[in-house]
DOBA-931587 format. One record per residue (C-alpha): residue in one letter; x, y, z. Coordinates in Angstrom, 1 decimal. Each point is the difference from the previous one (the first is absolute). Layout:
BEGIN
A|X|Y|Z $
...
END
This chain:
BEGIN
X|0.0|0.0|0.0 $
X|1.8|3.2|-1.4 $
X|-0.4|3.3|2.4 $
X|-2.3|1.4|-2.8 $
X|-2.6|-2.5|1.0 $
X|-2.8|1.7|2.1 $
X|0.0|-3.0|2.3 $
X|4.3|0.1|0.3 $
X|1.1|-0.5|3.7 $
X|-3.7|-1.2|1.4 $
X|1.3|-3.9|-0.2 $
X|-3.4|-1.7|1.1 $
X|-0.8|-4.4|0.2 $
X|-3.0|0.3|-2.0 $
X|-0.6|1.3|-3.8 $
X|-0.8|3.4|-0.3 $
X|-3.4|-0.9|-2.3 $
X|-2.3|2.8|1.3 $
X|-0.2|3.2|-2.2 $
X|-1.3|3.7|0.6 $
X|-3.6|-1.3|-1.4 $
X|0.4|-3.2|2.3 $
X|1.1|1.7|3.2 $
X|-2.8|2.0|-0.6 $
X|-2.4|-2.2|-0.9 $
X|0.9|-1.8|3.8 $
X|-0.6|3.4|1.2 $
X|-3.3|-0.1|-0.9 $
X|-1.2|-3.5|0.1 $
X|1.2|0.0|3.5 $
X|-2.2|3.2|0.6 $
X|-3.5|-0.8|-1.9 $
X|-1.9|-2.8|2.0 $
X|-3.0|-0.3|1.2 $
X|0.1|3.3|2.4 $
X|-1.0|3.2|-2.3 $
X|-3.4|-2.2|-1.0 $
X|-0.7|-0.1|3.7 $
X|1.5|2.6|2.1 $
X|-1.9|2.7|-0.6 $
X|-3.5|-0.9|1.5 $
X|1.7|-0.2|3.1 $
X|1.9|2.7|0.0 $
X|-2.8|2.0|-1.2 $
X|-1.9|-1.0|3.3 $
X|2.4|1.3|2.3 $
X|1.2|3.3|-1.7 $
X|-4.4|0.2|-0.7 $
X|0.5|2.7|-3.5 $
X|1.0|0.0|-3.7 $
X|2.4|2.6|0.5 $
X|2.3|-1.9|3.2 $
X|-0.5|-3.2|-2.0 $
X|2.6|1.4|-2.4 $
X|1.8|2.1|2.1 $
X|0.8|-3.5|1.8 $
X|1.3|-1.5|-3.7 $
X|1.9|3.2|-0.5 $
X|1.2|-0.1|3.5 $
X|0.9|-3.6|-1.1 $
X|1.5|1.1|-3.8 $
X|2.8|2.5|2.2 $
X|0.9|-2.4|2.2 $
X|0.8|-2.9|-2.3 $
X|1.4|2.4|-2.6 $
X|2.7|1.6|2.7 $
X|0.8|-3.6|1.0 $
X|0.5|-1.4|-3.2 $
X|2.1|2.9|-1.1 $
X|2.2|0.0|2.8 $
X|0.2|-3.7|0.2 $
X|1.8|0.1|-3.5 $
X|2.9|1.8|1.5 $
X|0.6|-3.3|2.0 $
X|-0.7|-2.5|-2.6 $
X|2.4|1.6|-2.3 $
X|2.9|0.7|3.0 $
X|-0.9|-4.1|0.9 $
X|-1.4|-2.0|-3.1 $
X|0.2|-3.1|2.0 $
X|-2.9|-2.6|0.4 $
X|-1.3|0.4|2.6 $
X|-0.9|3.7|-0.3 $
X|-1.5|1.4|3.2 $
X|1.4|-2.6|2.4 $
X|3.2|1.1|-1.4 $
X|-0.3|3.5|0.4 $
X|-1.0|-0.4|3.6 $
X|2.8|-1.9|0.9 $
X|2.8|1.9|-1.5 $
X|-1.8|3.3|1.5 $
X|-0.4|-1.2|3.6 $
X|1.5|-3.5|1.1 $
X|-1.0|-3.5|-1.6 $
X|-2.6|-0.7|3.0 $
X|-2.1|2.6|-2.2 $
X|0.3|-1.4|-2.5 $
X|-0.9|-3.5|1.3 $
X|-3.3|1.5|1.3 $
X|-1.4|1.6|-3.3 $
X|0.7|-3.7|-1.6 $
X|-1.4|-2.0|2.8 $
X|-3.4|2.1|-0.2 $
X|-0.1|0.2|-3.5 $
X|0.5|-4.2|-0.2 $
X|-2.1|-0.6|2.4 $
X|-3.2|2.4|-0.5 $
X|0.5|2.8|-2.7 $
X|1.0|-2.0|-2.9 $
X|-1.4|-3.2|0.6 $
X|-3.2|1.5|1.7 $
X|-0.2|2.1|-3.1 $
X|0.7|-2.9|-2.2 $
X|-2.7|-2.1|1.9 $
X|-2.5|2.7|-0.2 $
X|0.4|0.7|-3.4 $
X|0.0|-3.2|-1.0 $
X|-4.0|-0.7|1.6 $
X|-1.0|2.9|-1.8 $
X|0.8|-1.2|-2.9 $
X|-1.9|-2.9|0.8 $
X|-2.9|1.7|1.3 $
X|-0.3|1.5|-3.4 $
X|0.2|-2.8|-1.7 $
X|-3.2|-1.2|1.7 $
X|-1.6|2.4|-1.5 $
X|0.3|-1.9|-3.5 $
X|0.3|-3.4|1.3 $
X|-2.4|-0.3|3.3 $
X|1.5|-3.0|0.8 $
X|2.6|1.6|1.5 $
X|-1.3|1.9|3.3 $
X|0.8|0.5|3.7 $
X|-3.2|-1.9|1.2 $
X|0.9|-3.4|-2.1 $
X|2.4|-1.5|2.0 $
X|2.3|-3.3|-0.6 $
X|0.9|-0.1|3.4 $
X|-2.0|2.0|2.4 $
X|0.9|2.4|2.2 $
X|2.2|-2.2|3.2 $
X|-0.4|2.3|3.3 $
X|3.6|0.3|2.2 $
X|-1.7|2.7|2.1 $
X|-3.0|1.9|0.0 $
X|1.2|2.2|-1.9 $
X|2.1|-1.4|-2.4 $
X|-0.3|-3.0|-2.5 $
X|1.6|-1.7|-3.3 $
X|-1.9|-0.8|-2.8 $
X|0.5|-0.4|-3.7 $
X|-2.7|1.3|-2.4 $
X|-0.1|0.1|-3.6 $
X|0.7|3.8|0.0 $
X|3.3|-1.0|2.3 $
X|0.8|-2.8|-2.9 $
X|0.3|2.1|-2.5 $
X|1.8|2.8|2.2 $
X|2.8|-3.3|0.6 $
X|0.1|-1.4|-3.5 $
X|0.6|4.3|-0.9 $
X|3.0|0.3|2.2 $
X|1.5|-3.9|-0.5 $
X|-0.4|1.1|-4.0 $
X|1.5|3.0|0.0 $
X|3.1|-0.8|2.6 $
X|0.8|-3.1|-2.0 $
X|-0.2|2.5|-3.5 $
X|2.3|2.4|1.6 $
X|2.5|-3.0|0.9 $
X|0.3|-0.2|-4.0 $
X|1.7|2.7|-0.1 $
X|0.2|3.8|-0.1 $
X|-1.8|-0.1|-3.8 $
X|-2.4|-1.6|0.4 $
X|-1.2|2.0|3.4 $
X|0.4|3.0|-1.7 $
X|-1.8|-1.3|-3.1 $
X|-3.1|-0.4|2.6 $
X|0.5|3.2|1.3 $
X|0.3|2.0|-3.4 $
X|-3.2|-1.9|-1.1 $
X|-2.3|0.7|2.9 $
X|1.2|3.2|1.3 $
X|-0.7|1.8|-3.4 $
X|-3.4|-1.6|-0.1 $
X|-0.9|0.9|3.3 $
X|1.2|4.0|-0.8 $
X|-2.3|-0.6|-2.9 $
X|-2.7|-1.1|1.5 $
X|0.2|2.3|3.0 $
X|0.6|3.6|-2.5 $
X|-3.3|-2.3|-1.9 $
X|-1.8|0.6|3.6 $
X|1.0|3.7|-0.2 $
X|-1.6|0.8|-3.1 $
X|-3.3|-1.7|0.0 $
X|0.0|1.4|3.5 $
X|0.5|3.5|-1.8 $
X|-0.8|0.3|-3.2 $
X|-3.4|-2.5|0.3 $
X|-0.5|-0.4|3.5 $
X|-0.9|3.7|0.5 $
X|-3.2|0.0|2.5 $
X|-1.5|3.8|0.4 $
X|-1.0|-1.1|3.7 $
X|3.2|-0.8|1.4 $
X|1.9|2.8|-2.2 $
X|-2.0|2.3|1.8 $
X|-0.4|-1.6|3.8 $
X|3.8|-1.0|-0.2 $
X|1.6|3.4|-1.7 $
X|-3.0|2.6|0.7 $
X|0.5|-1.0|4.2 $
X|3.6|-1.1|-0.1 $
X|0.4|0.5|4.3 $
X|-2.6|-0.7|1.5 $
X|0.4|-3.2|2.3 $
X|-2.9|-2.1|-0.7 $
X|0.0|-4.1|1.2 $
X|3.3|0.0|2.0 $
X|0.7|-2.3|2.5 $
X|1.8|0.9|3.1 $
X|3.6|-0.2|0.1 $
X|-0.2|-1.0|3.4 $
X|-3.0|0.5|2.7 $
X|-1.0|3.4|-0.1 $
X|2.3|1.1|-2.4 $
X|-1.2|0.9|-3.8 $
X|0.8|1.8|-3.0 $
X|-2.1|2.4|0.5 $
X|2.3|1.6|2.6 $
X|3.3|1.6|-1.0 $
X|2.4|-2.6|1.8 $
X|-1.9|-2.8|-1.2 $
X|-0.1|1.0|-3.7 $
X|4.1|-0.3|1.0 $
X|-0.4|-3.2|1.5 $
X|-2.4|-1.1|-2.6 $
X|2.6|1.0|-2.8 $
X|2.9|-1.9|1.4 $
X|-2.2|-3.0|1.4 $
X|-1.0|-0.6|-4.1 $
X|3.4|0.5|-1.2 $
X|0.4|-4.1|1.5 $
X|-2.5|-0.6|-3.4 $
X|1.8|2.0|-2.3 $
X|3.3|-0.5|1.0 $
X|-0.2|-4.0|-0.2 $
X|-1.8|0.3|-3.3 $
X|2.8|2.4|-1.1 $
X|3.0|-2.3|1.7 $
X|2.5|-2.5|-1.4 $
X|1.9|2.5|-2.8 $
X|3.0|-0.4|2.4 $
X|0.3|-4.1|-1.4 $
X|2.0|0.8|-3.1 $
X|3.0|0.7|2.7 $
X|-0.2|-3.4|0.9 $
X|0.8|-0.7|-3.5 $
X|2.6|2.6|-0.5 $
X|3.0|-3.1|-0.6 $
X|-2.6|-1.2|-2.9 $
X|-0.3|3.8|-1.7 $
X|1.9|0.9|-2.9 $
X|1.6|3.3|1.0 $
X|-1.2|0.7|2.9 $
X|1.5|2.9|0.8 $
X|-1.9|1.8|-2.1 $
X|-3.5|-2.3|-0.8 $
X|-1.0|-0.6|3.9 $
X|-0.1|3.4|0.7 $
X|-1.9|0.5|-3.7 $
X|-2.5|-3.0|0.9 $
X|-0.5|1.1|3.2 $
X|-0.8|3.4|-0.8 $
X|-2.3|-0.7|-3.4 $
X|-1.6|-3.3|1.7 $
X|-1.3|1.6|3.1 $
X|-0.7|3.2|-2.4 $
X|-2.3|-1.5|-2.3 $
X|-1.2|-2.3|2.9 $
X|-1.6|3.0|2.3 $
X|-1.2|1.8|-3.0 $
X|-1.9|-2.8|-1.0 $
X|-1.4|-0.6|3.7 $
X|-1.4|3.9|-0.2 $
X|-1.3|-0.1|-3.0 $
X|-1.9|-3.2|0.9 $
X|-1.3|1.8|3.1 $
X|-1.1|2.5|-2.6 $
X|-1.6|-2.2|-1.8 $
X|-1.9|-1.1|2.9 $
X|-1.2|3.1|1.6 $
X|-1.8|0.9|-3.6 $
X|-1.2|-3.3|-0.4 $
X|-1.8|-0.7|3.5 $
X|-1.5|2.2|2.7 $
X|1.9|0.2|2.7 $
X|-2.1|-2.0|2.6 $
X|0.2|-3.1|-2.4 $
X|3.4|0.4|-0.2 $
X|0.3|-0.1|3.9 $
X|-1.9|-3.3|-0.1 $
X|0.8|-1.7|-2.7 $
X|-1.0|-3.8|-0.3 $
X|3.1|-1.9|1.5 $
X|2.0|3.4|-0.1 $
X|0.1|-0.8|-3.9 $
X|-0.1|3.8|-1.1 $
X|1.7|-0.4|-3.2 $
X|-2.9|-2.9|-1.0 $
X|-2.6|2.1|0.9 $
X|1.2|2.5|-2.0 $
X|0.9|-2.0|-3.3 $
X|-3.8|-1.3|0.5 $
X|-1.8|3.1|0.7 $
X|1.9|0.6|-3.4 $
X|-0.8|-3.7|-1.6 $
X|-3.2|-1.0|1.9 $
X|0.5|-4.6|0.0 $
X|3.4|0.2|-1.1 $
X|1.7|1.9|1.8 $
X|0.7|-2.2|2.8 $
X|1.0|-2.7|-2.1 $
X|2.7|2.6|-1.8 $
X|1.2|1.2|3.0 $
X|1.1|-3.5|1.6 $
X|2.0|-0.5|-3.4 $
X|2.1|3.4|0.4 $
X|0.6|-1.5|3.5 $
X|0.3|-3.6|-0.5 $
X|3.6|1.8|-2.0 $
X|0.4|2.2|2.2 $
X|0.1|-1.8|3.0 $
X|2.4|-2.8|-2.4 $
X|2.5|2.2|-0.8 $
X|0.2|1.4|3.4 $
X|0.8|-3.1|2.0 $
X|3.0|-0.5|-2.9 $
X|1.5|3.1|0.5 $
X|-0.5|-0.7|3.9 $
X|2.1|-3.6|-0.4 $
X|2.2|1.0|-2.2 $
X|1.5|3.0|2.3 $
X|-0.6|-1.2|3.1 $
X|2.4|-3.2|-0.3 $
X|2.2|2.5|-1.1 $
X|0.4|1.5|3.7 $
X|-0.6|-3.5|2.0 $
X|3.3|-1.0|-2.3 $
X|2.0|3.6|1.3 $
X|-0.6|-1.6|3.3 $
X|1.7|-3.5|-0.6 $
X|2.7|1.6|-1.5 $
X|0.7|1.9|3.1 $
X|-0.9|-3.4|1.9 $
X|-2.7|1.3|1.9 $
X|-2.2|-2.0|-1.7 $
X|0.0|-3.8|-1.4 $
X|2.8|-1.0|-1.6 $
X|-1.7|-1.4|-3.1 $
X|-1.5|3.5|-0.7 $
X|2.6|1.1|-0.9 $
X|0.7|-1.5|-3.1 $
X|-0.5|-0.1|-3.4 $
X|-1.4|-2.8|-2.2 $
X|1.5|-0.8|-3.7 $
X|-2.9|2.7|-1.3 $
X|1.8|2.0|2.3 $
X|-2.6|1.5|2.2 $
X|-0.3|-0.7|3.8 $
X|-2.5|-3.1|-0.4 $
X|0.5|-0.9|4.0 $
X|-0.7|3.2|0.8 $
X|-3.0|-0.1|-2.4 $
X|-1.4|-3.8|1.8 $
X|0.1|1.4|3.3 $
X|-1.8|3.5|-1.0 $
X|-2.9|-2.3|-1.8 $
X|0.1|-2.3|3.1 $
X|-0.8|2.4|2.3 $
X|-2.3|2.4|-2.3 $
X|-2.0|-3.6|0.2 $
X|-0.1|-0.7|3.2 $
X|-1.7|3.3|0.6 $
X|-2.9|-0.5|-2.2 $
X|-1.3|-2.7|2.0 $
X|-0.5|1.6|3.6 $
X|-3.3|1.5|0.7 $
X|-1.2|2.2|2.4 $
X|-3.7|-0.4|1.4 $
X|-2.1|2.3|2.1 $
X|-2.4|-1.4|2.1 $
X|-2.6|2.6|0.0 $
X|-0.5|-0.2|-3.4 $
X|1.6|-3.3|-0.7 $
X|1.5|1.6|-3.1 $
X|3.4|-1.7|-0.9 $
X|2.9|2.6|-1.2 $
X|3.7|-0.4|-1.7 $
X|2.8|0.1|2.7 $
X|2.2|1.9|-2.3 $
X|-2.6|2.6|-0.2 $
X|0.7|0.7|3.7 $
X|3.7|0.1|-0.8 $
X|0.4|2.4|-2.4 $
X|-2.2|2.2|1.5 $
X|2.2|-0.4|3.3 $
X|3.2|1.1|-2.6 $
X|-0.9|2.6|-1.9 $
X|1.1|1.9|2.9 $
X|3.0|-1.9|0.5 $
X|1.0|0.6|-3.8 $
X|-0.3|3.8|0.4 $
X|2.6|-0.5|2.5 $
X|2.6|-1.3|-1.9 $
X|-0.8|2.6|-3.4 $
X|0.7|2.3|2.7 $
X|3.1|-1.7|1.7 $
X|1.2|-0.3|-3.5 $
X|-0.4|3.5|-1.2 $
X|2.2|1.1|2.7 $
X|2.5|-2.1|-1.1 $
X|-0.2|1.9|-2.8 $
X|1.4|3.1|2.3 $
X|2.5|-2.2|1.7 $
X|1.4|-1.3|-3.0 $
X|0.6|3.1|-1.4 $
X|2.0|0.7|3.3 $
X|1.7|-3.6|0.4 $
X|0.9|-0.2|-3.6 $
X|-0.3|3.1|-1.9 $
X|3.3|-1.3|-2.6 $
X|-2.3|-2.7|-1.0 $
X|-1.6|-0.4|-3.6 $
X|-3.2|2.1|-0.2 $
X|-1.1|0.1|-3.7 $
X|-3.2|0.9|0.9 $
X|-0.8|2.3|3.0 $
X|-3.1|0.0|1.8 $
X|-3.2|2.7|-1.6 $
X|0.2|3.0|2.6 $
X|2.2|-1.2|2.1 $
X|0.5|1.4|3.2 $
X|-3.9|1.2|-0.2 $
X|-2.0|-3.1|-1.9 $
X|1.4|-2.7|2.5 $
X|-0.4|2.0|3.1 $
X|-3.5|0.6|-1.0 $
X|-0.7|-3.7|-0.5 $
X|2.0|-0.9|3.2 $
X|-2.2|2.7|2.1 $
X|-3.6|-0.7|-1.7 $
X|0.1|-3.8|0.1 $
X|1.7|0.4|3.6 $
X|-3.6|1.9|1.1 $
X|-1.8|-2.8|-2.0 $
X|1.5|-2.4|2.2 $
X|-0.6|1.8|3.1 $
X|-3.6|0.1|-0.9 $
X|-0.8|-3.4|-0.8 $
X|2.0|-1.0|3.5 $
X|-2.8|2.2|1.7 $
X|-2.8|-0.9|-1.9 $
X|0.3|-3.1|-1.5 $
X|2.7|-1.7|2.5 $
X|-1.7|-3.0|-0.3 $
X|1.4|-0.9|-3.3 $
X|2.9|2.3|0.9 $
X|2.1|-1.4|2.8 $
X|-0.4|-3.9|-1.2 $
X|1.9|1.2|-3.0 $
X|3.0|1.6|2.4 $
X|-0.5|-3.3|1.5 $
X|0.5|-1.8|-2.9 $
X|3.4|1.8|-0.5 $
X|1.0|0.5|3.7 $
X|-0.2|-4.3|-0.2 $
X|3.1|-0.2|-2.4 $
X|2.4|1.5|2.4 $
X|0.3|-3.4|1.8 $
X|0.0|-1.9|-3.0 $
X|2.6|1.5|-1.6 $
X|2.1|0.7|3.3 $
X|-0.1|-3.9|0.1 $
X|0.8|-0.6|-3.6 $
X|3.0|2.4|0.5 $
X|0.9|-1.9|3.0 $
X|-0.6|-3.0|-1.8 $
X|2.8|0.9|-2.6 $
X|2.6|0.8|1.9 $
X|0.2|-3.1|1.9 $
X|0.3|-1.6|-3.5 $
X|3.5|-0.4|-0.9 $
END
């Protein structure tokens, strides 16, 4: 490799197979699942008005754009795999590091991966009715009163998703990226497709005028916590940065094409591109689709959607008896090329960890296609294993998804590290400021420190007013400290 080579002096295992339109089609696949279809009747209940429904997606659109931007100073200074685990590590101390990977194995990516996965089957039931939550192969086994195993149809197909997909990415990096190419420019299809019927033929003189003509006024809100509502200054706040847990997880993931950065033709230069015209076209997309929903459905039907399914109402208010059917197709993709982008990059970081042997061995290595096809098993393994937990409530002996519970216990726990890792950012650039920076963070000092300081009040919010999905995801972390204190321990009584 001659020094005129973009790629000169970034020696990596694996093949560099992953172009600018690659990266950035992982940028986006990751991102476009199941949430933007979803979010917003919810959030639209707790902010209770058109106008602070997309103040909370443009809320959302800042926050994701500063990160993305600034995140590309680090994946260019560091185009490892391994991407954000990597950055934490070389910023603070490996134990850091160790903790981002350990949550993201353990709940973020697999829990993403597993959730994901049922949606995709969910939406398949729509076209095939034999596959449904209620029809079960085996049914649901009780270990407590509250939680039980079972295996459904719906969980099947959620299984039979994630074994086909891991063992398609243990091919090799073409063929996963083949997948992802595919689906991810379908989905953008059929998601900008959602936009203009939404627009252009969805266009209902009711909700144009309740939604636009009255764009404040809190209507249907739900408190935010007992005696606390929108309709009250501080609880608009709280209401704002209680929905951003909606947006933000529909609007996460663009930070898996670091994991990949060993994979990405020069990455110096095409993370920071991917990350910056994935995420880009991503959150325009996402407001433009709340657009598209606001002119197409009154607000109070938006607010109770059937099932939370806003974007189905609104492609059948525009094609009465078909557009349900529709709908599940552009998700039935969507939700596909999502959990490939997820297992793809996620392995990625599990095998950053081996390397560093704070993780199994086997993980860390590379198969004859020369991708991390341990790494891959174990991710698939697990993602598995939490389909089939349930959770059950007696009252209204209603059975749930344990990884539900999970991620919502995380989200909190992932605006932790984007925080953590941002001020790496500022301590790299004291540490190491001789070191390779072909890209430099948007705005730096002010773009970061903004990010840093909003999503820093975001999580002080939600650990007041929603600590009861807050703290088990500081658990969740707090919980690796021992493990990898006894891993370390472990290793150095190993010759």
């Amino acid at each position: 490799m001659t020094s005129t080579q973009p790629d000169a002096g970034l020696e990596t295992e694996f093949t560099r197979g992953l172009g600018a339109f690659d990266s950035t089609m992982v940028v986006m696949g990751s991102m476009i699942g199941s949430g933007i279809f979803l979010v917003s009747a919810e959030m639209a209940r707790v902010v209770g008005s058109p106008g602070w429904l997309l103040v909370s997606w443009g809320v959302t659109a800042a926050l994701t754009l500063a990160a993305a931007l600034s995140y590309g100073e680090l994946a260019a200074m560091m185009p490892k795999a391994g991407g954000q685990y990597v950055y934490l590590r070389e910023a603070f101390s490996p134990i850091w590091g160790f903790l981002y990977g350990w949550t993201l194995f353990l709940v973020i990516q697999a829990g993403t991966i597993a959730a994901v996965s049922v949606g995709f089957a969910r939406y398949l039931g729509v076209w095939a009715p034999g596959v449904s939550e209620e029809r079960y192969l085996i049914a649901p086994i009780h270990l407590t009163e509250r939680y039980a195993v079972s295996l459904s149809t719906t969980q099947l197909v959620a299984l039979l998703v994630i074994v086909t997909l891991t063992w398609a990415n243990t091919r090799g990096l073409r063929l996963g990226k083949l997948i992802q190419n595919v689906f991810t420019s379908a989905k953008t299809v059929a998601l900008a497709a959602l936009v203009v019927f939404g627009l252009a033929f969805g266009w209902n003189r009711i909700a144009v005028s309740g939604n636009f003509g009255d764009l404040w006024t809190i209507r249907g809100a739900v408190p935010v916590a007992p005696g606390l509502t929108p309709e009250t200054g501080f609880g608009l706040f709280v209401a704002l940065c209680v929905a951003q847990v909606g947006s933000l997880f529909a609007a996460d993931s663009w930070v898996n094409i670091t994991f990949t950065a060993g994979e990405v033709k020069n990455p110096r230069r095409n993370i920071p591109l991917s990350l910056a015209a994935g995420a880009g076209l991503v959150i325009a997309l996402y407001l433009l689709a709340n657009l598209a929903y606001l002119v197409t459905l009154p607000f109070d039907q938006i607010q109770h959607a059937p099932a939370d399914r806003v974007a189905t109402s609104t492609l059948e208010a525009v094609l009465p008896g078909r557009g349900a059917l529709i709908m599940a197709v552009g998700i039935i993709i969507s939700t596909f090329g999502c959990a490939n982008g997820l297992i793809l990059s996620g392995a990625r970081a599990t095998y950053a960890m081996a390397r560093d042997g704070v993780f199994f061995a086997p993980a860390g290595r590379l198969n004859r296609a020369q991708v991390p096809a341990w790494a891959l098993v174990l991710q698939g393994a697990w993602a598995c294993l939490l389909v089939l937990p349930r959770t059950y409530d007696p009252a209204t002996h209603a059975y749930g998804n344990l990884y539900s519970n999970l991620l919502d216990y995380v989200v909190s726990a992932a605006l932790l590290f984007y925080i953590l890792t941002l001020l790496g950012l500022f301590r790299l650039r004291k540490t190491r400021p001789e070191a390779p920076r072909p890209y430099r963070a948007f705005g730096y000092p002010f773009v970061p420190a903004l990010y840093i300081a909003a999503a820093a009040v975001l999580l002080v919010m939600l650990f007041i007013y929603r600590n009861a999905t807050t703290w088990p995801g500081f658990a969740i972390v707090a919980l690796g400290v021992p493990v990898y204190l006894l891993r370390n321990r472990g290793a150095k009584a190993r010759p």
